[in-house]
Z-matrix of the N, CA and C atoms (Angstrom, degrees):
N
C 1 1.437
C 2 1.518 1 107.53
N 3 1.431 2 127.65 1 147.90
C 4 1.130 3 119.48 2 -172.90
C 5 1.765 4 85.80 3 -161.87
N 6 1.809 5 103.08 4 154.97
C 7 1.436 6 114.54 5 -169.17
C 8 1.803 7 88.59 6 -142.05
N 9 1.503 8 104.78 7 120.90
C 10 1.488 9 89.56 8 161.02
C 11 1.409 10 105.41 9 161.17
N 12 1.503 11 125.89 10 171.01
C 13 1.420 12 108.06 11 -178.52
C 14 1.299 13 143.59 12 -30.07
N 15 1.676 14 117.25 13 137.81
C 16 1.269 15 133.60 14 -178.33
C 17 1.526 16 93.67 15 -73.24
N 18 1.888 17 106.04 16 108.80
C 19 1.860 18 107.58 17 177.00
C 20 1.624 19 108.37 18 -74.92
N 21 1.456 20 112.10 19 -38.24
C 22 1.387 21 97.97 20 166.34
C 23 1.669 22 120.85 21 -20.42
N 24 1.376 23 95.98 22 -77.04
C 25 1.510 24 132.70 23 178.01
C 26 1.455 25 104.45 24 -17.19
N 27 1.627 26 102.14 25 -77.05
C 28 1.219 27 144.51 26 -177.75
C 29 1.480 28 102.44 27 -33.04
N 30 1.609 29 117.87 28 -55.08
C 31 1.559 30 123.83 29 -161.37
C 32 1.914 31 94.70 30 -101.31
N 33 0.968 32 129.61 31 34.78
C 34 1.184 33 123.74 32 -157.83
C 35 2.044 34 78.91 33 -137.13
N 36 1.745 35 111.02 34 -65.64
C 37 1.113 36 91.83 35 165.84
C 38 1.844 37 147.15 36 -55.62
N 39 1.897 38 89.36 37 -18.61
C 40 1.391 39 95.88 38 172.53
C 41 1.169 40 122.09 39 -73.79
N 42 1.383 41 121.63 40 -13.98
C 43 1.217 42 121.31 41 171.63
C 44 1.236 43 124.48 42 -105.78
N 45 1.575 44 123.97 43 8.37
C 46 1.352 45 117.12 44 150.64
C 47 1.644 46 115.29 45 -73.59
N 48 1.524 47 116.42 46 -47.03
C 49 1.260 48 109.72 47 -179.13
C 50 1.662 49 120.55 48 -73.38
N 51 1.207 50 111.69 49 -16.82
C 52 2.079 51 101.33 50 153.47
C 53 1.601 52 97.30 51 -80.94
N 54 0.980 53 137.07 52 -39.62
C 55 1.454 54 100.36 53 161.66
C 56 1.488 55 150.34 54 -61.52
N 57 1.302 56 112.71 55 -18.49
C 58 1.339 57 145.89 56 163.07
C 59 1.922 58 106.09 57 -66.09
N 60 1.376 59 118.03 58 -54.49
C 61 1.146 60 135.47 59 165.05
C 62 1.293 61 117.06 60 -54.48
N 63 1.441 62 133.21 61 -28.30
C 64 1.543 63 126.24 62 -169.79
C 65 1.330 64 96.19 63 -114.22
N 66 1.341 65 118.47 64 11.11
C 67 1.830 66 120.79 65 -168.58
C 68 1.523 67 71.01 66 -95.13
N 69 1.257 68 142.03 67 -70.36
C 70 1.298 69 152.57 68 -171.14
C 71 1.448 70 129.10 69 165.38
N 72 1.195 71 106.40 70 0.86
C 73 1.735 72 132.20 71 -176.61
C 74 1.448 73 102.90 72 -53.12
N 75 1.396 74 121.27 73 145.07
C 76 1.460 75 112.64 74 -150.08
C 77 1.878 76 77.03 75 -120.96
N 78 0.940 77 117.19 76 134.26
C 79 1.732 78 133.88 77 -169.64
C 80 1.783 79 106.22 78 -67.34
N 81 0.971 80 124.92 79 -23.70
C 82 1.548 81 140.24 80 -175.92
C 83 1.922 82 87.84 81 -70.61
N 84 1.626 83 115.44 82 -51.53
C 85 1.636 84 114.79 83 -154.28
C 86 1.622 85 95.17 84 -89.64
N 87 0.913 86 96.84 85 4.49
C 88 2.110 87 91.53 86 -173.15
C 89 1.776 88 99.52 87 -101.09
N 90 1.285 89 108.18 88 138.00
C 91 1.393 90 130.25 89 176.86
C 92 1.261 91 128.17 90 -43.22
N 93 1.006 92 146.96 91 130.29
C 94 2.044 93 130.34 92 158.01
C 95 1.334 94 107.65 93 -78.75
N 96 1.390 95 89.49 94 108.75
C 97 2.134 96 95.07 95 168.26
C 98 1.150 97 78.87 96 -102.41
N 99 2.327 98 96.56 97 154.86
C 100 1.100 99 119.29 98 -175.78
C 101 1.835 100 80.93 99 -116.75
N 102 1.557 101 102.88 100 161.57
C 103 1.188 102 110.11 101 157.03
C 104 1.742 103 122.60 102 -44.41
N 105 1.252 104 95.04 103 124.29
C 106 1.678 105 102.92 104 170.81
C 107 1.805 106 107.98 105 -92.57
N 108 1.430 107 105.29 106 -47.30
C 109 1.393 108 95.31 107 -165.17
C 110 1.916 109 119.15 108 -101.60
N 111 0.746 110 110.89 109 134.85
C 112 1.684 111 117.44 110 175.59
C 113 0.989 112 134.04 111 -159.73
N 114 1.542 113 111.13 112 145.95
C 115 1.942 114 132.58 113 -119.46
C 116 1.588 115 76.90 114 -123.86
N 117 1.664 116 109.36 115 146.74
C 118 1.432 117 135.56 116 161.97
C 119 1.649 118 99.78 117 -104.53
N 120 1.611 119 98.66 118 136.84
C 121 1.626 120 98.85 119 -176.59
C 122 1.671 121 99.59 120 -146.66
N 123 1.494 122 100.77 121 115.27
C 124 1.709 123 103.71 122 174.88
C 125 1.192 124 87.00 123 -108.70
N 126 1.767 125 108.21 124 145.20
C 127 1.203 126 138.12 125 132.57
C 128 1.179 127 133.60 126 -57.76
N 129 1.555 128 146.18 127 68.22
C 130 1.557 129 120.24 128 -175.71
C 131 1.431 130 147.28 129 -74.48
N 132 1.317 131 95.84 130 -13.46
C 133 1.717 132 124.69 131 156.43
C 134 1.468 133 113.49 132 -57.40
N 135 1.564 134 107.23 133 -37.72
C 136 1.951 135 99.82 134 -176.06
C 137 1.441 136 105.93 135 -91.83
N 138 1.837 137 118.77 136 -24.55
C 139 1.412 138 121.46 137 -176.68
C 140 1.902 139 109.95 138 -69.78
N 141 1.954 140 96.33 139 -38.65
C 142 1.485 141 91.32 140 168.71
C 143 1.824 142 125.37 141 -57.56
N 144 1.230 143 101.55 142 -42.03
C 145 1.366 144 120.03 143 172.62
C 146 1.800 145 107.97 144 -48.71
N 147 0.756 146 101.73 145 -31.36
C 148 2.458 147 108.29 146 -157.38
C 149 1.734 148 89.20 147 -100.66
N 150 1.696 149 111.85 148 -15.83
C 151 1.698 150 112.03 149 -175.60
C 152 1.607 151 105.88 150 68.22
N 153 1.251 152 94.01 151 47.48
C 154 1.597 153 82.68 152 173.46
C 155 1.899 154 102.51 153 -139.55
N 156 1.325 155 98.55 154 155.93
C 157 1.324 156 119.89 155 -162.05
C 158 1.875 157 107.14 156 -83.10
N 159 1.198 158 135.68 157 136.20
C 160 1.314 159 123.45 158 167.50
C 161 1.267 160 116.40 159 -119.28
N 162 1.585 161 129.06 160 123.56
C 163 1.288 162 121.43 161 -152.65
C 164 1.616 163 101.46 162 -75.16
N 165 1.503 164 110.45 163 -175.41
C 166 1.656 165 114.37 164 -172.57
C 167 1.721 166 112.03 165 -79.20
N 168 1.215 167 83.59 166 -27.34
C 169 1.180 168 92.26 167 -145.58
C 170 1.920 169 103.12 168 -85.30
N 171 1.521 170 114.42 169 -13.67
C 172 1.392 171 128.53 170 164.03
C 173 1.522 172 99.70 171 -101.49
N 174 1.244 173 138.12 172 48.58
C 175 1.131 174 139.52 173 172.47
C 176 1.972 175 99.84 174 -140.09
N 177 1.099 176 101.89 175 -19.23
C 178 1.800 177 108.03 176 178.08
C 179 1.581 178 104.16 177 -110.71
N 180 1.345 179 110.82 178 -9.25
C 181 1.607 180 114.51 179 162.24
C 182 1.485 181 112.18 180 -70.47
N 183 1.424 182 115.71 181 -34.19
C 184 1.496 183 126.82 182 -155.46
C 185 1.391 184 101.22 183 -69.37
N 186 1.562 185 99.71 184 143.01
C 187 1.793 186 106.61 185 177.86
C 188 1.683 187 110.28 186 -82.58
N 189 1.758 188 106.98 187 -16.64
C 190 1.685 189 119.67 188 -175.95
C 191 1.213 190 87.48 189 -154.47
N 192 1.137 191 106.68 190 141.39
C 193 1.627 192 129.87 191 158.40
C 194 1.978 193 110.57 192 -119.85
N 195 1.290 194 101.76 193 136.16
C 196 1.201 195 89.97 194 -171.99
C 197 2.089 196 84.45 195 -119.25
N 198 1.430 197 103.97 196 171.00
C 199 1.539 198 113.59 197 -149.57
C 200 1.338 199 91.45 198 -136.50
């Protein structure tokens, strides 16, 4: 199970600011965005594997469920 930035997201902002950067934007004047968006991801193949149970109700929270 893992909780935490959307890398899409993540590489989507990295490539506005090298684009921002090769426009001529000097890296010192450009902002720190933090992640806004982030994905819940169970495994149930590795939780069956570890013998452990995952309730229902963090399984309809999940942004991916893997099977």
């Amino acid at each position: 199970m893992t909780y935490g930035p959307n890398l899409v997201e993540l590489n989507r902002q990295m490539a506005s600011y090298v684009d921002r950067i090769l426009k001529g934007a000097k890296p010192a004047d450009l902002p720190v965005e933090q992640p806004t968006t982030f994905e819940l991801v169970v495994n149930l193949k590795t939780a069956k594997a570890l013998g452990l149970t995952i309730p229902p109700s963090l399984l309809l929270r999940a942004d991916q469920v893997i099977e």
